[in-house]
Z-matrix of the N, CA and C atoms (Angstrom, degrees):
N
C 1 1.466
C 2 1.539 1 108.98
N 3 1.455 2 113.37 1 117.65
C 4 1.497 3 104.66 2 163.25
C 5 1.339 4 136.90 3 -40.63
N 6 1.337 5 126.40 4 158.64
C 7 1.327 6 119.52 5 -160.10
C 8 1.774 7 88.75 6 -106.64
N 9 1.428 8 120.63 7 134.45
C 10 1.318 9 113.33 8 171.72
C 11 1.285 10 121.18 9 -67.29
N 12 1.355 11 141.00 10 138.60
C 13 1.849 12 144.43 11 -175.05
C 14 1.246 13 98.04 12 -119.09
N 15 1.422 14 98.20 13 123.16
C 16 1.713 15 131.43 14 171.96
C 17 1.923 16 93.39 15 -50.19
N 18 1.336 17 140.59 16 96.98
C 19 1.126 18 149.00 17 178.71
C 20 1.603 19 102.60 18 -44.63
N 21 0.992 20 118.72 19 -18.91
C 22 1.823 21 120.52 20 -169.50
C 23 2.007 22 110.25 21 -97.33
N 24 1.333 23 97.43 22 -61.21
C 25 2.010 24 104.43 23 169.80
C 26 1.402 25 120.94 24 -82.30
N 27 1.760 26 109.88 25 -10.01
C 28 1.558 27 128.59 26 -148.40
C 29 1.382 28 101.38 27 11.52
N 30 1.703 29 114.28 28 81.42
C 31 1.409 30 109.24 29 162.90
C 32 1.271 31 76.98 30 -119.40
N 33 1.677 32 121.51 31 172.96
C 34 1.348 33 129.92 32 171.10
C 35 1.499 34 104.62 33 -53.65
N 36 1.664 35 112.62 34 142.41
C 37 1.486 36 116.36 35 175.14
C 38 1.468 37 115.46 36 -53.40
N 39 1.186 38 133.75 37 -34.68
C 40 1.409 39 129.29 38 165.90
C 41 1.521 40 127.87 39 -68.52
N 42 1.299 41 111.98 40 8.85
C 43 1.376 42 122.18 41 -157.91
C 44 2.008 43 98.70 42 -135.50
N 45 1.436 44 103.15 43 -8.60
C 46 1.953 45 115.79 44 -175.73
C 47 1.197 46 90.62 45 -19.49
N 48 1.637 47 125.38 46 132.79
C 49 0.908 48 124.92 47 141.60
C 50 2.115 49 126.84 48 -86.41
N 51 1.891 50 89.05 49 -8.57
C 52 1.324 51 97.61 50 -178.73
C 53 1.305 52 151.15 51 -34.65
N 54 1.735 53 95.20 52 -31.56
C 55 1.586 54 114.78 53 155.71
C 56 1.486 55 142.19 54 -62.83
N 57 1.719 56 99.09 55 -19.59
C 58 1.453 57 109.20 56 163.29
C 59 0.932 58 133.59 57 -115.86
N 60 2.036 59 111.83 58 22.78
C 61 1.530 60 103.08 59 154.27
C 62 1.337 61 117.04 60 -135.23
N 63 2.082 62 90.38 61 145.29
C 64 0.921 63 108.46 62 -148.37
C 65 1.842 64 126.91 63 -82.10
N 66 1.070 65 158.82 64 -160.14
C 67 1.408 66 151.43 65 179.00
C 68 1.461 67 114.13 66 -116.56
N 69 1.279 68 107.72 67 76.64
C 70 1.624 69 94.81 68 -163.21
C 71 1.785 70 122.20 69 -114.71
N 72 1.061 71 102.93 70 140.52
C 73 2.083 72 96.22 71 -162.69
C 74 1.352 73 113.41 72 -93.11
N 75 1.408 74 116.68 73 130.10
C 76 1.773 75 105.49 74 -160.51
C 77 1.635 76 93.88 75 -116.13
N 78 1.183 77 118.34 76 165.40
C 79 1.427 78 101.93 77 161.87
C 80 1.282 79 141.55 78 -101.75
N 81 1.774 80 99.24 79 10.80
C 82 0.995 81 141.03 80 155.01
C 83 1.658 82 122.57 81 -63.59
N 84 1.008 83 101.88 82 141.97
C 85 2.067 84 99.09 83 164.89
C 86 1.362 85 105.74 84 -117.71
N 87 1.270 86 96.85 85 123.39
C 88 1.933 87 91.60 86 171.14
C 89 1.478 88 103.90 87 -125.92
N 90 1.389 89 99.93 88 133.04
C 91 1.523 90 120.93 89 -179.00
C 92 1.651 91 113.57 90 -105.59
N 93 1.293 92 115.33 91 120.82
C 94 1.628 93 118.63 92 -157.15
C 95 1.511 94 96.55 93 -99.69
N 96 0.732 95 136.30 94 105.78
C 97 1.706 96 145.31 95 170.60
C 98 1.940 97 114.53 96 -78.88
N 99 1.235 98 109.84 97 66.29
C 100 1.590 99 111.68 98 -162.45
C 101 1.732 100 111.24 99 -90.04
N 102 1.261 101 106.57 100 114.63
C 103 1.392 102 113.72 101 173.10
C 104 1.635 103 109.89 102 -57.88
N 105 1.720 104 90.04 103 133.43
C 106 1.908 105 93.89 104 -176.72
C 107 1.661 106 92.87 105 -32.63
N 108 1.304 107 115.61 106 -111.68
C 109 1.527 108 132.77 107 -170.52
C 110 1.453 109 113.36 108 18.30
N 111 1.572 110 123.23 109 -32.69
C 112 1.409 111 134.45 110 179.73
C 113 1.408 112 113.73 111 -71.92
N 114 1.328 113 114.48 112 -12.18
C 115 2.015 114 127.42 113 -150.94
C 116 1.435 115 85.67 114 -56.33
N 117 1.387 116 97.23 115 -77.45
C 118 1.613 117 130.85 116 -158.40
C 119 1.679 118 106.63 117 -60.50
N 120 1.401 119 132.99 118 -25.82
C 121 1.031 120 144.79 119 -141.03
C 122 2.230 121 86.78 120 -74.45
N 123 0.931 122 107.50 121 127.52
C 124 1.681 123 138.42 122 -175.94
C 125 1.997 124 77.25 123 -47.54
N 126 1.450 125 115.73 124 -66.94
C 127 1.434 126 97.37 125 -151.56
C 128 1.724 127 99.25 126 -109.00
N 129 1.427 128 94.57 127 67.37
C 130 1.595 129 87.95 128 -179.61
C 131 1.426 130 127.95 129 -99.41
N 132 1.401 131 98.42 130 100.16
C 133 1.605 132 133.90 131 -154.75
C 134 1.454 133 132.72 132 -77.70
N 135 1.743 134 93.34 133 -1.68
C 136 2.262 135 123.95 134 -164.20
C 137 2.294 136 70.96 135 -110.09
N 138 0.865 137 114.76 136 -33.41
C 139 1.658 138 117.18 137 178.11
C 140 2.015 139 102.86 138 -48.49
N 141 1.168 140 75.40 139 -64.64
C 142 2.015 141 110.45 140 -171.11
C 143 1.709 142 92.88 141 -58.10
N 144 0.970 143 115.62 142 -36.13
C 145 1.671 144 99.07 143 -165.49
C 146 1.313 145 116.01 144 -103.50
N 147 1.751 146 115.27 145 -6.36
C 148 1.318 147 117.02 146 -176.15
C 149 2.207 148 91.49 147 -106.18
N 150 1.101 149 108.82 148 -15.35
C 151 1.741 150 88.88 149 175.08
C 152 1.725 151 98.56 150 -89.05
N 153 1.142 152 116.85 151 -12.75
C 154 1.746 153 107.95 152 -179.72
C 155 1.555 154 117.31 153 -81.29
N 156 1.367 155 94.32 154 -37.91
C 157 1.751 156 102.14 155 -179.86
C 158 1.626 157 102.55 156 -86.01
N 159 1.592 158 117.63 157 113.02
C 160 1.433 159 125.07 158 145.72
C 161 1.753 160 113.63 159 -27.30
N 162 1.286 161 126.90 160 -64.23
C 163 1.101 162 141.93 161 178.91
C 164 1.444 163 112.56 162 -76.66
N 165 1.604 164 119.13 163 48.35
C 166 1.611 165 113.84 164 157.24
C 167 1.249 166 124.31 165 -143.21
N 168 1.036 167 129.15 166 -171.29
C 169 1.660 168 127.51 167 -178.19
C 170 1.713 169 107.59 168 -160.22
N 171 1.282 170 109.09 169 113.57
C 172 1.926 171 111.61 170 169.24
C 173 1.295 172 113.11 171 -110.87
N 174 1.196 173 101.08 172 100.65
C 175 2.115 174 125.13 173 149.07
C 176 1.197 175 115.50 174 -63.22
N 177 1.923 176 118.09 175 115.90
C 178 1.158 177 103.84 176 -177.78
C 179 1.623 178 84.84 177 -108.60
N 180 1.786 179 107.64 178 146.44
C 181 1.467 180 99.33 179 179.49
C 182 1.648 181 84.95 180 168.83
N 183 1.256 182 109.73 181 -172.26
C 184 1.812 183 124.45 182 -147.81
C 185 2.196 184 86.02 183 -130.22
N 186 1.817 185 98.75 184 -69.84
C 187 1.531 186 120.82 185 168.77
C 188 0.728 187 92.06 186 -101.31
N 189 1.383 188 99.93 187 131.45
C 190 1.445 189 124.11 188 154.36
C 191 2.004 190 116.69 189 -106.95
N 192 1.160 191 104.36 190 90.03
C 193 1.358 192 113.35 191 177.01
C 194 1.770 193 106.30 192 -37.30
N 195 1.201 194 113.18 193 -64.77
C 196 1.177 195 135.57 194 -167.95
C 197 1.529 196 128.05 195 -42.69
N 198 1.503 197 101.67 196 -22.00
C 199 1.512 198 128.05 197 -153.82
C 200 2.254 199 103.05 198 -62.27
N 201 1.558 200 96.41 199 -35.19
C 202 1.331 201 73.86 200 174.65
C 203 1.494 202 129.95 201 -67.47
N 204 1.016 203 92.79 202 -29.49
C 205 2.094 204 112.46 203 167.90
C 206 1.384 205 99.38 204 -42.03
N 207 1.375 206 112.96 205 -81.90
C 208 0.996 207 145.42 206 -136.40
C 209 2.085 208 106.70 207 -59.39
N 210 1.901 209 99.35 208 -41.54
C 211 0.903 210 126.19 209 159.20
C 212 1.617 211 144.11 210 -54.32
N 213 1.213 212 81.55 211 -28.35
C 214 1.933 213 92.21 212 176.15
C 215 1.899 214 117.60 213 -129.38
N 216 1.427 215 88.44 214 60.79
C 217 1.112 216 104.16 215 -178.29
C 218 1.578 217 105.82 216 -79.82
N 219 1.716 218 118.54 217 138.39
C 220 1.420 219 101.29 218 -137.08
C 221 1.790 220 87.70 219 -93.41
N 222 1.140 221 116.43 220 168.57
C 223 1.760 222 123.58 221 179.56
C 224 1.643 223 99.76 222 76.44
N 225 0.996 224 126.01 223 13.81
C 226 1.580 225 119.90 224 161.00
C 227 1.329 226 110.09 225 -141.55
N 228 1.806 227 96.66 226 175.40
C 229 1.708 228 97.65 227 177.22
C 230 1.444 229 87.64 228 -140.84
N 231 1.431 230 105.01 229 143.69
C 232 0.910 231 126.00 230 -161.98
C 233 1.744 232 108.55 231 -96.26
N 234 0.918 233 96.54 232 120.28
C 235 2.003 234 112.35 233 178.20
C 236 1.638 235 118.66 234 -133.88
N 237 2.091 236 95.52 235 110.28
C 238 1.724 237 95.81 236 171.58
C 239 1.568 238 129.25 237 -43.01
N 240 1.264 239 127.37 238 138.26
C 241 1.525 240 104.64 239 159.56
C 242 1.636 241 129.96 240 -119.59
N 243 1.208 242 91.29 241 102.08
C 244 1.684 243 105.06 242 -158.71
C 245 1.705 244 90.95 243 -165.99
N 246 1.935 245 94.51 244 136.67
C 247 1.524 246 98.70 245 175.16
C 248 1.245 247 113.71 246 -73.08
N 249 1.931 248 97.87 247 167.62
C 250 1.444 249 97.75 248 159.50
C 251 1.796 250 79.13 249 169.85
N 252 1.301 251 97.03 250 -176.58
C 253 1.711 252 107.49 251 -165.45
C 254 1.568 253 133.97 252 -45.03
N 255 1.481 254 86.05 253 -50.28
C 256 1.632 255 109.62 254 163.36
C 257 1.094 256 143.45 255 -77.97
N 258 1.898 257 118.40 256 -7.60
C 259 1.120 258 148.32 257 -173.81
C 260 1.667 259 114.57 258 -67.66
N 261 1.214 260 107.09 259 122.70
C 262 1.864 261 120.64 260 -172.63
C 263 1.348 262 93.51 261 -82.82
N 264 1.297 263 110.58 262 139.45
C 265 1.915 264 108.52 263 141.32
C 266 1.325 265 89.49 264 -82.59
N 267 2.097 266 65.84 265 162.45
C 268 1.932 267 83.63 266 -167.48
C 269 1.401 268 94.76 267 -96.79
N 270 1.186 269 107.08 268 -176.85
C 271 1.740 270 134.03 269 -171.34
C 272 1.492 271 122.54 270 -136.54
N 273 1.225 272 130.26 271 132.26
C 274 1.291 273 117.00 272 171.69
C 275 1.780 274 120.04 273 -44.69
N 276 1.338 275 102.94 274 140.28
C 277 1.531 276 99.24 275 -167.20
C 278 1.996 277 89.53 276 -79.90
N 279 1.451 278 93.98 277 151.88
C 280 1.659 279 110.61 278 173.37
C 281 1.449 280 95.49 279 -87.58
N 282 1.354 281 112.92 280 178.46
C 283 1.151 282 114.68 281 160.58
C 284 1.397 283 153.25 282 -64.41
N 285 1.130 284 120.24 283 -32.20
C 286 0.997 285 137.05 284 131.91
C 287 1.955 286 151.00 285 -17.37
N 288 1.672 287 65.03 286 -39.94
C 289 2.047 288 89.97 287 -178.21
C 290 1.969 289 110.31 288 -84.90
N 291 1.857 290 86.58 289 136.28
C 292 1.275 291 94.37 290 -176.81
C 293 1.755 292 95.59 291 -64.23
N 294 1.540 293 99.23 292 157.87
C 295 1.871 294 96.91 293 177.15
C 296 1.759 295 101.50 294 -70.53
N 297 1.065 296 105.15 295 164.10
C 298 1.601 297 105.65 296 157.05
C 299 1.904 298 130.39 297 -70.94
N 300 1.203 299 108.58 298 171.35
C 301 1.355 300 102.56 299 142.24
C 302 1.016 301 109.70 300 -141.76
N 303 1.673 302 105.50 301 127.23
C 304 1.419 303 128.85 302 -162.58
C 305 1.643 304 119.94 303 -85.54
N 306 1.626 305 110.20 304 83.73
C 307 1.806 306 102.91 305 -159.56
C 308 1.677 307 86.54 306 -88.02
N 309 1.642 308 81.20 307 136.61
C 310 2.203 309 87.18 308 -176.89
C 311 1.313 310 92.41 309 -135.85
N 312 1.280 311 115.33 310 99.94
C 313 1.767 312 130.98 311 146.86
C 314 1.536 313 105.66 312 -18.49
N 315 1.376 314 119.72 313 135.66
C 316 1.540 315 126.61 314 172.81
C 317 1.705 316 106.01 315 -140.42
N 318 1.342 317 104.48 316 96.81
C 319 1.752 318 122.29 317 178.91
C 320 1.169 319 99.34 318 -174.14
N 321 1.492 320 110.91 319 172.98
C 322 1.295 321 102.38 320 170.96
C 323 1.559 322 111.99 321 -81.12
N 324 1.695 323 117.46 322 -168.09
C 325 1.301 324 101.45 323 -161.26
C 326 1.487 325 108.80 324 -82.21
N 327 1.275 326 129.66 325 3.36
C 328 1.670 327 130.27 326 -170.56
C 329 1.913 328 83.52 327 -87.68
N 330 1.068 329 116.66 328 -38.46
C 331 1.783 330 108.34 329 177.84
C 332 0.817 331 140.25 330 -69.05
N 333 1.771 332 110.55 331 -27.05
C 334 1.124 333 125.56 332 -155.44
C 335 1.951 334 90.79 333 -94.29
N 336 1.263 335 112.74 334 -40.85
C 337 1.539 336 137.24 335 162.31
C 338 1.667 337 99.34 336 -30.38
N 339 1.549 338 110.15 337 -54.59
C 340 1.057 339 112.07 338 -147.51
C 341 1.836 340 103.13 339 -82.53
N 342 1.719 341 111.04 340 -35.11
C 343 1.029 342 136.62 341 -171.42
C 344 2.028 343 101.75 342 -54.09
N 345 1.515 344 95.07 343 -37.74
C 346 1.706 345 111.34 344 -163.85
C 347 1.692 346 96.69 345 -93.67
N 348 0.987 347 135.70 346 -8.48
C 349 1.451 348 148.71 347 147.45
C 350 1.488 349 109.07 348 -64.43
N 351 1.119 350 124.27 349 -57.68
C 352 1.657 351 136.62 350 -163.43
C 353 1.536 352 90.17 351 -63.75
N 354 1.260 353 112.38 352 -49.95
C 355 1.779 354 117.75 353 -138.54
C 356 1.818 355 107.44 354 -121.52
N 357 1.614 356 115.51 355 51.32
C 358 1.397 357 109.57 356 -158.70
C 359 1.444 358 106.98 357 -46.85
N 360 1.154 359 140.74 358 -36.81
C 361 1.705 360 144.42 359 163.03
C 362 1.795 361 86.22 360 -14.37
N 363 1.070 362 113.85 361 -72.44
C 364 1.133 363 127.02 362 -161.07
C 365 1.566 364 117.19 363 -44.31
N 366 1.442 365 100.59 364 -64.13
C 367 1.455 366 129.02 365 170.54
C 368 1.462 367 113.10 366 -47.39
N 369 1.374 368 123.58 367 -43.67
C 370 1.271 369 137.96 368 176.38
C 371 1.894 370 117.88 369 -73.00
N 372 0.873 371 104.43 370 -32.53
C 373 1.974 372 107.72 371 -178.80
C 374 2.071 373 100.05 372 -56.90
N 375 1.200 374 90.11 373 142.51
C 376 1.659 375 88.70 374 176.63
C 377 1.773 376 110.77 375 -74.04
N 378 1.333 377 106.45 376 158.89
C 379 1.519 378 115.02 377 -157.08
C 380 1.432 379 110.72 378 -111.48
N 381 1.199 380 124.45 379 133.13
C 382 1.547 381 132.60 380 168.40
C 383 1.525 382 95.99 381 -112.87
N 384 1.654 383 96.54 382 154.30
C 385 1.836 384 115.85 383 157.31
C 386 1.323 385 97.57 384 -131.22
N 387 1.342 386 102.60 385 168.51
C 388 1.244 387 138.34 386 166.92
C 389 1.691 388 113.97 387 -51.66
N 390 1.366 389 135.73 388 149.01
C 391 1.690 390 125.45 389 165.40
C 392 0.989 391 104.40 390 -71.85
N 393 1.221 392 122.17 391 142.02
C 394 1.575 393 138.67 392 173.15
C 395 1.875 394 97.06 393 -38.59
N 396 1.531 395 85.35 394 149.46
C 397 1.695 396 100.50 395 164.51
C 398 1.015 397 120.55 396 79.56
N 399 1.719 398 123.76 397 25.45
C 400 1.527 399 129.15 398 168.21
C 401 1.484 400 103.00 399 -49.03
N 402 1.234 401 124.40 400 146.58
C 403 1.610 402 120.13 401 144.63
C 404 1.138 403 121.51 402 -116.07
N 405 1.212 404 124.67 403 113.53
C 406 1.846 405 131.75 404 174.32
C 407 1.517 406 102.78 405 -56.30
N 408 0.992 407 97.05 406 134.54
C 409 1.580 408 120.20 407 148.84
C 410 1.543 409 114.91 408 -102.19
N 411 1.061 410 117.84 409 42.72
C 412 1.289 411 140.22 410 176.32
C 413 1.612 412 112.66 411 -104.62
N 414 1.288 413 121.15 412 65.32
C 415 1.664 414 110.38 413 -167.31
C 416 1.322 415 123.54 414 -112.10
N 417 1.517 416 108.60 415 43.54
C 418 1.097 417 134.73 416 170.26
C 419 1.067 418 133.89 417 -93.00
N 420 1.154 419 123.86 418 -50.13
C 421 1.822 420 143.43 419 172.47
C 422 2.088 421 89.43 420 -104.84
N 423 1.342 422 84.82 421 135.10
C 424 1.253 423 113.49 422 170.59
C 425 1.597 424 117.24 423 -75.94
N 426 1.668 425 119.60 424 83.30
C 427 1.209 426 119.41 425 -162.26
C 428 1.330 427 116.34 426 -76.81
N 429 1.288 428 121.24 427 136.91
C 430 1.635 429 129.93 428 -176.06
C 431 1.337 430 112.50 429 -61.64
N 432 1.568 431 120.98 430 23.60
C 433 1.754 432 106.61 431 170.52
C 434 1.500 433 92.60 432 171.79
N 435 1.590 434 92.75 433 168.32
C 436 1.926 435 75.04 434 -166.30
C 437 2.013 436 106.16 435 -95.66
N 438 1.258 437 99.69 436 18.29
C 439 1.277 438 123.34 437 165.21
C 440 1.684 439 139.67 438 -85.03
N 441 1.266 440 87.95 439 -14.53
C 442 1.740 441 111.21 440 170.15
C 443 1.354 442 116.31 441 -75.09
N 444 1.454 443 108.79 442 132.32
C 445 1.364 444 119.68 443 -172.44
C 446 1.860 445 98.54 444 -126.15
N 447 1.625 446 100.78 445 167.63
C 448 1.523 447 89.37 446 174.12
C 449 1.706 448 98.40 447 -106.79
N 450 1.548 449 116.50 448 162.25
C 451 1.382 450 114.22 449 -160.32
C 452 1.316 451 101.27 450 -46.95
N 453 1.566 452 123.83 451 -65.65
C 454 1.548 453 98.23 452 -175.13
C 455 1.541 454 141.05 453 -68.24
N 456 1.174 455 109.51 454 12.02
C 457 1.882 456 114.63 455 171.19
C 458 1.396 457 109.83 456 -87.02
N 459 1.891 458 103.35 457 -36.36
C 460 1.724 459 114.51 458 158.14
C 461 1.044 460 114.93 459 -33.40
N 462 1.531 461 118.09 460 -63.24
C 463 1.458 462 127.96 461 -165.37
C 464 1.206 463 121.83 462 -58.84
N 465 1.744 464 97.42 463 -44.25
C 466 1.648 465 109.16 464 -170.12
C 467 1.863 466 87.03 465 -61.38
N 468 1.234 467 110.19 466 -78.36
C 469 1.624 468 102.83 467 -163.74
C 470 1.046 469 114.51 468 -28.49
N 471 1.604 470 124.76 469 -56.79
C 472 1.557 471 121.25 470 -163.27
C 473 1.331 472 99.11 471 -56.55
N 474 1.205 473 141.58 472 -45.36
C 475 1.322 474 141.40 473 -143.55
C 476 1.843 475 97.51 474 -88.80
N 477 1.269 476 119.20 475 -35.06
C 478 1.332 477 128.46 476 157.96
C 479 1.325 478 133.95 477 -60.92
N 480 1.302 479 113.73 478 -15.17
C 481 1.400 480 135.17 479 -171.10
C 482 1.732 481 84.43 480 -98.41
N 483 1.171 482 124.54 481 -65.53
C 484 1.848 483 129.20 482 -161.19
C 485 1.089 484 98.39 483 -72.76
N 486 1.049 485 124.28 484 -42.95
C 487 1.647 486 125.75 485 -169.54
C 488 1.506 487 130.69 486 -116.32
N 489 1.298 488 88.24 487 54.15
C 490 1.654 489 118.05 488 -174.23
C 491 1.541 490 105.48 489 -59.25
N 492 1.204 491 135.79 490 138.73
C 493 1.886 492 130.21 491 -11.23
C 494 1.583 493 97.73 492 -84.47
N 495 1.216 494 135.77 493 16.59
C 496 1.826 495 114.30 494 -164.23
C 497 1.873 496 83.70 495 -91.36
N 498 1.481 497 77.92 496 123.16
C 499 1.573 498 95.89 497 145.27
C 500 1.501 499 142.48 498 -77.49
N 501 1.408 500 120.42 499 112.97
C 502 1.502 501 118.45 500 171.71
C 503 1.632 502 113.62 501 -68.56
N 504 1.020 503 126.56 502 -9.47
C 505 1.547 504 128.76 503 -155.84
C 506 1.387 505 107.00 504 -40.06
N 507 1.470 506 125.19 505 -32.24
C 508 1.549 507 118.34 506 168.47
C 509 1.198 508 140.48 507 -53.06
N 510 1.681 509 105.19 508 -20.30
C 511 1.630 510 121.30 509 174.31
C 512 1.560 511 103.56 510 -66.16
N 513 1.788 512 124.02 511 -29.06
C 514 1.579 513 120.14 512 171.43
C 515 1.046 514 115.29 513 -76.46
N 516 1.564 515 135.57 514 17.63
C 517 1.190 516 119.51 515 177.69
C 518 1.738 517 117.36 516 -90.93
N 519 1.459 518 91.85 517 -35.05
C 520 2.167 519 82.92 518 172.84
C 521 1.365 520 103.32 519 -57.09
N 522 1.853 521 116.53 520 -50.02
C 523 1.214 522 103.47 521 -163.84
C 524 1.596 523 122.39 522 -63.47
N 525 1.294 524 109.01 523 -30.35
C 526 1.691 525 125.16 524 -179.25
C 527 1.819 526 85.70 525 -42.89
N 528 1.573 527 93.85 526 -66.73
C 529 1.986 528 89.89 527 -167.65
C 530 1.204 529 110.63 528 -47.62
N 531 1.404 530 111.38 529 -52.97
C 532 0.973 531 105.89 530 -166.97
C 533 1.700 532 134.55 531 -49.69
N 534 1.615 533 108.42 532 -37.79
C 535 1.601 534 111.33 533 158.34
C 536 1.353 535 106.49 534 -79.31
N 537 1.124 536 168.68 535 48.31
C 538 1.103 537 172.14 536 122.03
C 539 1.326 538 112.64 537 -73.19
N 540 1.566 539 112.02 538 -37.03
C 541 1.191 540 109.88 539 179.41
C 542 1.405 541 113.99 540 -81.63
N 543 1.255 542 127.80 541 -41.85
C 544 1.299 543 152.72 542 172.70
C 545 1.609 544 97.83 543 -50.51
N 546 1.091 545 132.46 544 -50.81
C 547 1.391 546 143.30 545 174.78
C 548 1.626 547 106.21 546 -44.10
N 549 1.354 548 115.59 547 -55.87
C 550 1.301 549 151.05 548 -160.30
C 551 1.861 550 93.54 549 -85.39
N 552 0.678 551 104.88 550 -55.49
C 553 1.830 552 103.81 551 177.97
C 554 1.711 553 114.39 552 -78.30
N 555 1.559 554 100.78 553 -11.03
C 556 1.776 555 85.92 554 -170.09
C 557 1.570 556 93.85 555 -102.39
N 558 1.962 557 114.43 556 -15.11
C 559 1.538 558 110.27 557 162.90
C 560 1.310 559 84.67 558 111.09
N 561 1.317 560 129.88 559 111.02
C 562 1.512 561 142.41 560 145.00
C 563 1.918 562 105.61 561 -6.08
N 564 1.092 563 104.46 562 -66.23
C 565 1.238 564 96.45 563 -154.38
C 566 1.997 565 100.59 564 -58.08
N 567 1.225 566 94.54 565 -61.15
C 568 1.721 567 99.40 566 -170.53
C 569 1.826 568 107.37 567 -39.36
N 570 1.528 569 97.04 568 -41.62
C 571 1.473 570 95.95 569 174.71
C 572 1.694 571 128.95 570 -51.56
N 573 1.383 572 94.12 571 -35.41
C 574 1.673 573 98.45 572 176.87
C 575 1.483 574 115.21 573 -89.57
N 576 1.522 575 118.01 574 -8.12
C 577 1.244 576 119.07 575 -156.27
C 578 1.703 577 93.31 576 -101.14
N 579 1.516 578 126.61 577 -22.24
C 580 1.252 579 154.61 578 -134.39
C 581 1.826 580 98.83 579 -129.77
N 582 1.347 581 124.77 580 -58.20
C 583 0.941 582 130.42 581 -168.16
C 584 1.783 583 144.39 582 -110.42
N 585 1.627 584 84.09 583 -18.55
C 586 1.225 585 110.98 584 -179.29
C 587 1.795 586 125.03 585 -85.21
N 588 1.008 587 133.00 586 140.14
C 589 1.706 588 108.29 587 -172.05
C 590 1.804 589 109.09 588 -114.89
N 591 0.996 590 111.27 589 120.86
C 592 1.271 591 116.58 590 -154.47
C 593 1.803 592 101.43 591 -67.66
């Protein structure tokens, strides 16, 4: 028998994460650009950060036809967030400063690569990262650097970094459950035996 999915977190209805996320207004816009392959993905976290933030929008798609629209949304400027040579850390915005809009690739990085290939619009917008020294609480997938975040811990920081002192920390709470649960289903022990570094 199929398992019924909460139509809103699509986690299984016994599993809603709906109750722990929260509605929060950034002055930021972040637009989640999620490669199919991510839909289905158990901890899909670019999901989690666009129903918490009032101010977001997730396109799942490869082309995005749409992107010039989508791009010149008027009272912002639009900045990728994904490294590469030319890429600023960001800064708390002064007063003065138009907010951003924060377009954040959601695949892994061979997709997200691939997504900015597909979509030169994409490839072309100027680039911000994150300040060195995020730490995921993501200790599930074995991340390729100790700089890898999952899209929504990305988010939370960036949005913490621009929009200094408000805290997002509530947008980690489905996901917190959400590996907790996963923790809890793969069995304590395998988790420490599997994940933990002695």
């Amino acid at each position: 028998m199929p398992r019924i999915q909460c139509p809103r977190c699509l986690r299984p209805q016994s599993h809603c994460l709906c109750p722990l996320i929260p509605s929060l207004d950034s002055r930021t816009r972040v637009l989640l650009l999620q490669h199919p392959s991510e839909v289905n993905h158990a901890l899909n976290t670019a999901r989690l950060a666009a129903l918490g933030l009032k101010n977001a929008e997730l396109i799942v798609g490869e082309v995005f036809e749409d992107l010039p629209r989508l791009l010149s949304q008027t009272g912002y400027q639009a900045r990728l967030l994904f490294p590469g040579e030319d890429a600023h850390p960001m800064q708390a915005y002064t007063a003065s400063d138009e907010p951003l809009l924060l377009v954040v690739p959601d695949g892994t990085w061979r997709k997200a690569r691939k997504m900015l290939h597909l979509n030169p619009l994409l490839a072309a917008l100027p680039r911000v990262t994150l300040a060195e020294g995020g730490v995921s609480r993501y200790r599930l997938r074995k991340a390729p650097g100790p700089g890898a975040l999952s899209t929504v811990e990305a988010i939370v920081q960036a949005l913490e970094t621009l929009e200094a002192p408000t805290s997002f920390a509530p947008l980690l709470k489905p996901f917190e459950a959400l590996i907790e649960g996963q923790i809890a289903a793969m069995g304590e022990e395998t988790f420490l035996r599997n994940h933990t570094h002695q």
